[in-house]
PyMOL Python script that loads the backbone (N, CA, C, O; Angstrom):
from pymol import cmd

cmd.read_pdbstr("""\
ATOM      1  N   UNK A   1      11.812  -5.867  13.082  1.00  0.00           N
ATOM      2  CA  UNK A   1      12.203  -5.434  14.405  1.00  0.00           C
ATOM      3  C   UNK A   1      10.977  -5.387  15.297  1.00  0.00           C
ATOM      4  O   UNK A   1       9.929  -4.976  14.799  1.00  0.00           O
ATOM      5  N   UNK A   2      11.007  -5.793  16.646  1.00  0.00           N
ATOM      6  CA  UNK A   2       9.886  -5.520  17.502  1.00  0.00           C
ATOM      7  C   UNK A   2      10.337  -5.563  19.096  1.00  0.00           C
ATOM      8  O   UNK A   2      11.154  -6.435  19.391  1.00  0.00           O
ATOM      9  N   UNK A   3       9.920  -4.785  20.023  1.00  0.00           N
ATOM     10  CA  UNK A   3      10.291  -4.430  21.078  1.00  0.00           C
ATOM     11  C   UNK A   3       9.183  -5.872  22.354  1.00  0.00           C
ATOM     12  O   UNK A   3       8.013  -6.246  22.436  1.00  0.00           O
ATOM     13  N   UNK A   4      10.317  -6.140  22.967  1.00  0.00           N
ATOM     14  CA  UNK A   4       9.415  -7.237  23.910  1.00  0.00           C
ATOM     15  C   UNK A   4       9.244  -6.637  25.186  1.00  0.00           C
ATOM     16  O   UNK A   4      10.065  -5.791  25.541  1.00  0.00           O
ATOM     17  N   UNK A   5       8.426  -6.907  25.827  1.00  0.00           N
ATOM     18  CA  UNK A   5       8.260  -5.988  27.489  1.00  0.00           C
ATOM     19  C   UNK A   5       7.812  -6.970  28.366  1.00  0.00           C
ATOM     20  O   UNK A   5       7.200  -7.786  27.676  1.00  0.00           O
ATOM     21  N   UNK A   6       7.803  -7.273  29.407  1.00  0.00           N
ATOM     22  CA  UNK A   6       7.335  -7.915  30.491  1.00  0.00           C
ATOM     23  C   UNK A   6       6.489  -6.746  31.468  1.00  0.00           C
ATOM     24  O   UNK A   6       6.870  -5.738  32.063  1.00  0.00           O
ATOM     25  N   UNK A   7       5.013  -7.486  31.296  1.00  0.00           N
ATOM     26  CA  UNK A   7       3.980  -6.714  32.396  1.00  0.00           C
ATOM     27  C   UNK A   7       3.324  -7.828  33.195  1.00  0.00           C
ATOM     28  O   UNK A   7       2.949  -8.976  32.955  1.00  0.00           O
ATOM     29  N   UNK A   8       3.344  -6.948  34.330  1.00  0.00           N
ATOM     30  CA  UNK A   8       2.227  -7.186  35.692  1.00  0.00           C
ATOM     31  C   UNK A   8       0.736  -7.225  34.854  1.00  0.00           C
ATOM     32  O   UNK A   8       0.236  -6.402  34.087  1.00  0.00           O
ATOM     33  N   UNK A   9       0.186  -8.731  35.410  1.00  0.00           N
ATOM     34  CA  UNK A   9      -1.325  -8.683  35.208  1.00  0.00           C
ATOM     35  C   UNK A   9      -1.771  -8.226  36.368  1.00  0.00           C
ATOM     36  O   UNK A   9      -1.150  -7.900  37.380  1.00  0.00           O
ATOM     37  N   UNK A  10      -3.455  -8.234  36.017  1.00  0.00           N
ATOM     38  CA  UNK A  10      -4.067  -7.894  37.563  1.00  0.00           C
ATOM     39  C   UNK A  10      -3.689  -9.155  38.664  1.00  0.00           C
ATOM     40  O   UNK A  10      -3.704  -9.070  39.892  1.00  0.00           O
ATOM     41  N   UNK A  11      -3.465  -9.939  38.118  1.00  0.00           N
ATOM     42  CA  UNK A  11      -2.775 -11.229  38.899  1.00  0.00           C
ATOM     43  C   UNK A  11      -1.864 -11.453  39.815  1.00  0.00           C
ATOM     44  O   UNK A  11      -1.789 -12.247  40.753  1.00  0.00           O
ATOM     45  N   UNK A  12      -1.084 -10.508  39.338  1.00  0.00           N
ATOM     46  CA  UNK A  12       0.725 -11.200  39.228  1.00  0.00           C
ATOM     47  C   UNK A  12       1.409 -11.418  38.830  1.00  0.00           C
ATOM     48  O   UNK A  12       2.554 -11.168  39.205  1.00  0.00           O
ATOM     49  N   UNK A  13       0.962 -12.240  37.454  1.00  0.00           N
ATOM     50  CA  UNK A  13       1.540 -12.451  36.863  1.00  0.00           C
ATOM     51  C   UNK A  13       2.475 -11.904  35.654  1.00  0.00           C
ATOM     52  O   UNK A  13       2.122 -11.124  34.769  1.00  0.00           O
ATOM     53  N   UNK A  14       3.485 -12.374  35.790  1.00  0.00           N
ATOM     54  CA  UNK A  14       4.267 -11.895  34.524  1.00  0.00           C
ATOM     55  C   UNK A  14       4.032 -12.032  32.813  1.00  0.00           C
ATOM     56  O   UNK A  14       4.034 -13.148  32.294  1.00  0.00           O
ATOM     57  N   UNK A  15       3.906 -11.246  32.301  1.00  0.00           N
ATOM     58  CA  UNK A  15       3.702 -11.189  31.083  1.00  0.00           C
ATOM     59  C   UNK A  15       4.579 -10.916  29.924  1.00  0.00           C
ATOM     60  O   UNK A  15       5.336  -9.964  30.115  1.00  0.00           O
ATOM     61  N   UNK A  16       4.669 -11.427  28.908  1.00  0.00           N
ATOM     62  CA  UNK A  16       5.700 -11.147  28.085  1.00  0.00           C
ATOM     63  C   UNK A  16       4.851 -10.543  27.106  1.00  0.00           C
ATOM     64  O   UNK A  16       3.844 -11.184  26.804  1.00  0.00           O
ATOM     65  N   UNK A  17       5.085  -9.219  26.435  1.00  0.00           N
ATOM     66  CA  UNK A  17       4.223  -8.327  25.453  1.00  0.00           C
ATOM     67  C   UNK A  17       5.240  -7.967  24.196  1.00  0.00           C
ATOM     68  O   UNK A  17       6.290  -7.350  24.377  1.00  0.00           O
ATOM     69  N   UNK A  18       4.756  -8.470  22.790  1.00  0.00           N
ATOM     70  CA  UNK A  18       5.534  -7.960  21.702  1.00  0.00           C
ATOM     71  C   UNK A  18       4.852  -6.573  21.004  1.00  0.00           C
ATOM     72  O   UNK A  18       3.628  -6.471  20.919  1.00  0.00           O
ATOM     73  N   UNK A  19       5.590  -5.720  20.609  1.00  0.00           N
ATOM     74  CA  UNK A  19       5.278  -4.495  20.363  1.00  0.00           C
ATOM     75  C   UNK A  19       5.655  -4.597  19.018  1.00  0.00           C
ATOM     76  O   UNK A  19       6.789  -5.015  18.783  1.00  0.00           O
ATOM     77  N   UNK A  20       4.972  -4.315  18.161  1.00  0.00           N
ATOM     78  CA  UNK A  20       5.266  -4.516  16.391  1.00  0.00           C
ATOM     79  C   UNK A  20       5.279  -2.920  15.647  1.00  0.00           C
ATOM     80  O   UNK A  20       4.322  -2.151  15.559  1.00  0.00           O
ATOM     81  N   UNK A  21       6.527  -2.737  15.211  1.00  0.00           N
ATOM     82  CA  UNK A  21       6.181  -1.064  14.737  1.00  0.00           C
ATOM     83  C   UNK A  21       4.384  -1.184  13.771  1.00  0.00           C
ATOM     84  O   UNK A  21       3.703  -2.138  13.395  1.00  0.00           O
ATOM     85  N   UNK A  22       4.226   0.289  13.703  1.00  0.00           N
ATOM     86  CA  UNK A  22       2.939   0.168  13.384  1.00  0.00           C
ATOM     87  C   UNK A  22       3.512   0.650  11.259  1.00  0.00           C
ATOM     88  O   UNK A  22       3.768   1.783  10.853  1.00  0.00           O
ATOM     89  N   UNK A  23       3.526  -0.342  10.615  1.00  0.00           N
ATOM     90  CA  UNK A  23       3.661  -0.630   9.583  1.00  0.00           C
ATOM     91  C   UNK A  23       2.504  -0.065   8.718  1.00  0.00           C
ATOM     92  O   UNK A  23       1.358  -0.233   9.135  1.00  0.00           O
ATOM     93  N   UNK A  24       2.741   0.704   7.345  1.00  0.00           N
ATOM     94  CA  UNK A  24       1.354   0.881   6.388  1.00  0.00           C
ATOM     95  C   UNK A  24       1.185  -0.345   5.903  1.00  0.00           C
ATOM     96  O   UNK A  24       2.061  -1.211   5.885  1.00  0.00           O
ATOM     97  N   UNK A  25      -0.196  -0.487   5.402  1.00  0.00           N
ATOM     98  CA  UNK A  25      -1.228  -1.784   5.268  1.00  0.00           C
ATOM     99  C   UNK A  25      -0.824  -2.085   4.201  1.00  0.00           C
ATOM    100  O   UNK A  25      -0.303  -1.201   3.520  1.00  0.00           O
ATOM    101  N   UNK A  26      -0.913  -3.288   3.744  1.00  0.00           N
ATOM    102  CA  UNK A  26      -0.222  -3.793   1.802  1.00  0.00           C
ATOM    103  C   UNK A  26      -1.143  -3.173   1.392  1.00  0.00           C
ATOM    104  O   UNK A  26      -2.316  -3.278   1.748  1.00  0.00           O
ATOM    105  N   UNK A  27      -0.493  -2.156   0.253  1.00  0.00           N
ATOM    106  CA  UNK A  27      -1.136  -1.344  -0.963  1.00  0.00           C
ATOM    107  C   UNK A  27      -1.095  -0.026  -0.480  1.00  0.00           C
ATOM    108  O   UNK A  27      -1.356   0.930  -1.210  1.00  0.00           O
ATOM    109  N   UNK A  28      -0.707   0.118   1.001  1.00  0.00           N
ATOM    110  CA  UNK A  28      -1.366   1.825   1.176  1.00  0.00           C
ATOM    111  C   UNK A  28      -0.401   2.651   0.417  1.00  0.00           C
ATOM    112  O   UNK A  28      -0.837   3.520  -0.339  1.00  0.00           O
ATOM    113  N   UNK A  29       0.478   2.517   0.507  1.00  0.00           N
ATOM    114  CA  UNK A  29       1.845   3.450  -0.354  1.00  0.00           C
ATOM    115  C   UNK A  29       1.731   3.631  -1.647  1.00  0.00           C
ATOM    116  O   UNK A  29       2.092   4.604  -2.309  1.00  0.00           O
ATOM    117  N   UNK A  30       1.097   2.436  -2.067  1.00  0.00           N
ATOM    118  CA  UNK A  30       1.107   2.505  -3.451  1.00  0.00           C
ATOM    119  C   UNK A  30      -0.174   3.136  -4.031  1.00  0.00           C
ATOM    120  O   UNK A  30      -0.340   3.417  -5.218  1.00  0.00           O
ATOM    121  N   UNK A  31      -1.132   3.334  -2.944  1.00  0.00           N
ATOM    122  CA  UNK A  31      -2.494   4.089  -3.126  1.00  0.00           C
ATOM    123  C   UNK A  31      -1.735   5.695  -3.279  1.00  0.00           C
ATOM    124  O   UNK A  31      -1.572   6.324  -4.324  1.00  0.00           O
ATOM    125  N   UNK A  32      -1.377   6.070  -1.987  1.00  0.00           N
ATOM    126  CA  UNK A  32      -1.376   7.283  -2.061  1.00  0.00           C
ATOM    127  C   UNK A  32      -0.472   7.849  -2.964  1.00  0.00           C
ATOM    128  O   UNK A  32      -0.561   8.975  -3.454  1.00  0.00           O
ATOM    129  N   UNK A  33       0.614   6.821  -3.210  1.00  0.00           N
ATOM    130  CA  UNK A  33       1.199   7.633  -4.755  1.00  0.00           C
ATOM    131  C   UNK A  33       0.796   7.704  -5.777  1.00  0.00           C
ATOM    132  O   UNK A  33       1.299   8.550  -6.517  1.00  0.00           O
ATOM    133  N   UNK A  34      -0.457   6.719  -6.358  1.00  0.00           N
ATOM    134  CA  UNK A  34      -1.246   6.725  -7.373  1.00  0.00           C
ATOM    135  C   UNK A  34      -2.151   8.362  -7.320  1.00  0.00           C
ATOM    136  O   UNK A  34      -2.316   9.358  -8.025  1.00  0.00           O
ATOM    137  N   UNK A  35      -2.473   7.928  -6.261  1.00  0.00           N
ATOM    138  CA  UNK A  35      -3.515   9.774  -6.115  1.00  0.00           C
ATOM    139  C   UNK A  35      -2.488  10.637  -6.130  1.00  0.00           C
ATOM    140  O   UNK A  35      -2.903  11.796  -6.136  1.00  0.00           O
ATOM    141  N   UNK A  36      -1.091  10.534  -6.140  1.00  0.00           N
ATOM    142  CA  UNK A  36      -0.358  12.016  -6.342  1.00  0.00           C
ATOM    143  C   UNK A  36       0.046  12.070  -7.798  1.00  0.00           C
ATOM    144  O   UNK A  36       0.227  13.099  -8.449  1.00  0.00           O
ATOM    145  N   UNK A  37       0.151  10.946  -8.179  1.00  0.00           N
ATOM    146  CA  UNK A  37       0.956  10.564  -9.408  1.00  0.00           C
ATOM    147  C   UNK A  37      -0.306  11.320 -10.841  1.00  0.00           C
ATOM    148  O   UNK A  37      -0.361  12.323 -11.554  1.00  0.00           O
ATOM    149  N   UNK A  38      -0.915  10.373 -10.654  1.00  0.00           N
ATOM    150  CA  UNK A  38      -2.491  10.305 -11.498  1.00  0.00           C
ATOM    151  C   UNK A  38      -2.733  11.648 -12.438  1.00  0.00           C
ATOM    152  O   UNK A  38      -2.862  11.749 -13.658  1.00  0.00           O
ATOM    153  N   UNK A  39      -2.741  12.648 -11.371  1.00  0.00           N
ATOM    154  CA  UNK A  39      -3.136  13.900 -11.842  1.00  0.00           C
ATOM    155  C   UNK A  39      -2.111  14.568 -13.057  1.00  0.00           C
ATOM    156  O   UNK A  39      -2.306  15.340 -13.996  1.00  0.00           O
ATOM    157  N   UNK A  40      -0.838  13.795 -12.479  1.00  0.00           N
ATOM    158  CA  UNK A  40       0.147  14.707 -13.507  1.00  0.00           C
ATOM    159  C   UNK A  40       0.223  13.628 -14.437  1.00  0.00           C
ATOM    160  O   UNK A  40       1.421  13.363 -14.350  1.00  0.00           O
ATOM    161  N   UNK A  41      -0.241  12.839 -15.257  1.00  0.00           N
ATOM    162  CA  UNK A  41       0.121  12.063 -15.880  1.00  0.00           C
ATOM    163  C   UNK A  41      -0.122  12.418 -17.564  1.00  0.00           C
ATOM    164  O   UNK A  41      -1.343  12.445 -17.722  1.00  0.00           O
ATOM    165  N   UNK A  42       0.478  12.660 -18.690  1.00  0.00           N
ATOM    166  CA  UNK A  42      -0.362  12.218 -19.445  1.00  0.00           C
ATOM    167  C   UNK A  42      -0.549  11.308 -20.620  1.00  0.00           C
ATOM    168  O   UNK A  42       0.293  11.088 -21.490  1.00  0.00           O
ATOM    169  N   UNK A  43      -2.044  10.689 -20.517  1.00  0.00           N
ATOM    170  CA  UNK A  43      -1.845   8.783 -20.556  1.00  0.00           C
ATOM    171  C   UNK A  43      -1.732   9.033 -22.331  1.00  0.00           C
ATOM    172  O   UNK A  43      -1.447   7.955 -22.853  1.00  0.00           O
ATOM    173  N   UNK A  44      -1.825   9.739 -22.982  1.00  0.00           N
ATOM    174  CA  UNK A  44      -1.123   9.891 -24.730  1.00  0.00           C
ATOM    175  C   UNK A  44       0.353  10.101 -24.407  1.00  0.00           C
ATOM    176  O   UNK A  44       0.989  10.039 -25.459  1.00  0.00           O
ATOM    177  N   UNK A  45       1.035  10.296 -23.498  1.00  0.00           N
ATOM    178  CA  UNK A  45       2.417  10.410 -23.845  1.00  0.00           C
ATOM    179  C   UNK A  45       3.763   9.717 -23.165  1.00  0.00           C
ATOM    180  O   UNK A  45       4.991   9.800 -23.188  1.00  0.00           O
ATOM    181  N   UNK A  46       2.353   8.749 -22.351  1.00  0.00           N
ATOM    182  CA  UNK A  46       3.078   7.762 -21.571  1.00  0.00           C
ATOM    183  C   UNK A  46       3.903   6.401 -22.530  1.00  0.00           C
ATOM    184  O   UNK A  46       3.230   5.691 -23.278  1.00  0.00           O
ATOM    185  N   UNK A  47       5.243   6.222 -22.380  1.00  0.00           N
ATOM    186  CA  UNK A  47       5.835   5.150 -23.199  1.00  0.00           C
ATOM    187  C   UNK A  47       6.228   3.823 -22.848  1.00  0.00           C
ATOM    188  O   UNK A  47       7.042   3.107 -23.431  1.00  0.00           O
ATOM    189  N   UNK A  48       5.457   3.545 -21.678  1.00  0.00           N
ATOM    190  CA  UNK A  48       5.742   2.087 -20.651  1.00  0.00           C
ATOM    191  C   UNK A  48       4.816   1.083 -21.309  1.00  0.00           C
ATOM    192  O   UNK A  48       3.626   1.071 -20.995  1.00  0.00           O
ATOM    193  N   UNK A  49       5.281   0.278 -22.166  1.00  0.00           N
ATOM    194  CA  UNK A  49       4.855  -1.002 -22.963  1.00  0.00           C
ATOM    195  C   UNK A  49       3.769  -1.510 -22.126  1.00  0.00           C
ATOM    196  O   UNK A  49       2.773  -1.745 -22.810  1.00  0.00           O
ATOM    197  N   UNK A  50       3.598  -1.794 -20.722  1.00  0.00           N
ATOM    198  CA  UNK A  50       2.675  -2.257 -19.783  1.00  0.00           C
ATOM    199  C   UNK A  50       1.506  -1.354 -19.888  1.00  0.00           C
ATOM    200  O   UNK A  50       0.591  -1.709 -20.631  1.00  0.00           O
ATOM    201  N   UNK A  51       1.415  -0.270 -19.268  1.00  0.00           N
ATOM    202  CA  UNK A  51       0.658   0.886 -19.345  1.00  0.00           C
ATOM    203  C   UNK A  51      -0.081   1.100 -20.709  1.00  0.00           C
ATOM    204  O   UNK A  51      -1.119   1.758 -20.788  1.00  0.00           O
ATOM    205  N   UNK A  52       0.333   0.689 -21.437  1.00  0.00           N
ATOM    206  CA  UNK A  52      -0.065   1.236 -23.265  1.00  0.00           C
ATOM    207  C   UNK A  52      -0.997   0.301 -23.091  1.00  0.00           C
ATOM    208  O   UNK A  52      -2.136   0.632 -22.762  1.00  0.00           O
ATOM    209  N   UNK A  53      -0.670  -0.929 -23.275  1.00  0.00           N
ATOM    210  CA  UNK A  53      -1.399  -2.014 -22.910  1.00  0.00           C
ATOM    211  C   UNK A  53      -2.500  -1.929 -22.443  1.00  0.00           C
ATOM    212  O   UNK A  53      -3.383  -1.811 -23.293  1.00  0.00           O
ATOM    213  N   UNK A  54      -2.923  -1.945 -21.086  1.00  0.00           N
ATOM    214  CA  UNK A  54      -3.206  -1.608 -20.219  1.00  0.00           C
ATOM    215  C   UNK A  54      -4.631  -0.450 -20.445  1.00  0.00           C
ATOM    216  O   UNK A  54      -5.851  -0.592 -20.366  1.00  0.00           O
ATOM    217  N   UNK A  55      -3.887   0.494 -20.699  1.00  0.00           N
ATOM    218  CA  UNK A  55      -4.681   1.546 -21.436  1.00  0.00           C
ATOM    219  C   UNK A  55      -5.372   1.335 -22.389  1.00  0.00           C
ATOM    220  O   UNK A  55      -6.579   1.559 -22.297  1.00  0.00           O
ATOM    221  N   UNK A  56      -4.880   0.897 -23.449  1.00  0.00           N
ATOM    222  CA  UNK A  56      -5.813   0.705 -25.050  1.00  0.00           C
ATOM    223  C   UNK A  56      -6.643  -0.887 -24.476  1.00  0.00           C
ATOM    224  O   UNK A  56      -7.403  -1.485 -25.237  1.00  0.00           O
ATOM    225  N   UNK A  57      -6.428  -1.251 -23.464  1.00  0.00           N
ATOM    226  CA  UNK A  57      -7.387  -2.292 -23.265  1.00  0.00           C
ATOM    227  C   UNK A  57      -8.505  -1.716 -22.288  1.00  0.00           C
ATOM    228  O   UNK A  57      -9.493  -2.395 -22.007  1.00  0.00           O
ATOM    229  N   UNK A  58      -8.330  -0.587 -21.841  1.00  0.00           N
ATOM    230  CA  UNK A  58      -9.442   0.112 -20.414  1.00  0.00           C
ATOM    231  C   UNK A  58     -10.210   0.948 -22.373  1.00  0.00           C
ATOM    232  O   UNK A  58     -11.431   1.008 -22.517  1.00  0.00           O
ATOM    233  N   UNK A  59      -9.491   1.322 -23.248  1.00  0.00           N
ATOM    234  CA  UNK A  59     -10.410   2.100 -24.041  1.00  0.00           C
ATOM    235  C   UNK A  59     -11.045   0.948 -25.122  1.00  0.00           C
ATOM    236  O   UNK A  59     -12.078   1.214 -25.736  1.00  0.00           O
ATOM    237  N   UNK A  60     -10.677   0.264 -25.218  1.00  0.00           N
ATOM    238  CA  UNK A  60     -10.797  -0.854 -26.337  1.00  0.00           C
ATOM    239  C   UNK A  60     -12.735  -1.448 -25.019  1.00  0.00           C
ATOM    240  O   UNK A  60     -13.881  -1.652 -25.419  1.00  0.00           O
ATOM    241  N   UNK A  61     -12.420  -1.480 -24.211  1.00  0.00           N
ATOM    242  CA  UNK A  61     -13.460  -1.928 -23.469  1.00  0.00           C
ATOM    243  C   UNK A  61     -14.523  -0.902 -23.171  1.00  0.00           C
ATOM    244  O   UNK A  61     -15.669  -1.320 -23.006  1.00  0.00           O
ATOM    245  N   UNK A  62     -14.263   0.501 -23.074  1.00  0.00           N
ATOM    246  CA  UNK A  62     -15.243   1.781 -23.252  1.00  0.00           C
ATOM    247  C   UNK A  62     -15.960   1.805 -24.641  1.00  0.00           C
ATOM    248  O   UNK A  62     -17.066   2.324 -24.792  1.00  0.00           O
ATOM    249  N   UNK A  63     -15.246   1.204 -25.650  1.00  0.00           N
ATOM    250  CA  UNK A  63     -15.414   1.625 -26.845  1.00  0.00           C
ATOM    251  C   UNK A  63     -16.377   0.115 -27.811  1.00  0.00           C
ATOM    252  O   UNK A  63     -16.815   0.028 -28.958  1.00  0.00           O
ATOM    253  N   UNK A  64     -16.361  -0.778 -26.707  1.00  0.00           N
ATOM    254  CA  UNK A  64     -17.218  -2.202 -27.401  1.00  0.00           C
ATOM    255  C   UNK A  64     -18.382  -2.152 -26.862  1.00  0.00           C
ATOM    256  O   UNK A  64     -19.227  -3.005 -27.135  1.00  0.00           O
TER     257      UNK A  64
END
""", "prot")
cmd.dss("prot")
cmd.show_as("cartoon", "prot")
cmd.util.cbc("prot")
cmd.orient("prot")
């Protein structure tokens, strides 16, 4: 969706202006739910096949 307007330049002239809602940036949503999420998590009792993964490969790499 976006709102169109017609403005006066210093000219005269007519102008056609698109107005774009102001949208969050790719990733911001998913940032700030990570920082809410994060804290309550806990990563021994998490059961998401991805995440396990994921995990024993962030410790598998602390641990070489």
């Amino acid at each position: 969706m976006h709102i169109e307007i017609l403005v006066e330049d210093s000219s005269g002239a007519m102008l056609l202006e698109v107005l774009l809602p102001q949208w969050p940036l790719p990733g911001q949503v998913k940032h700030e739910w990570a920082k809410k999420i994060a804290p309550l998590m806990d990563m021994d009792r998490n059961v998401s096949p991805s995440f396990c993964k994921f995990r024993d490969g962030l410790r598998q790499l602390c641990t070489d």
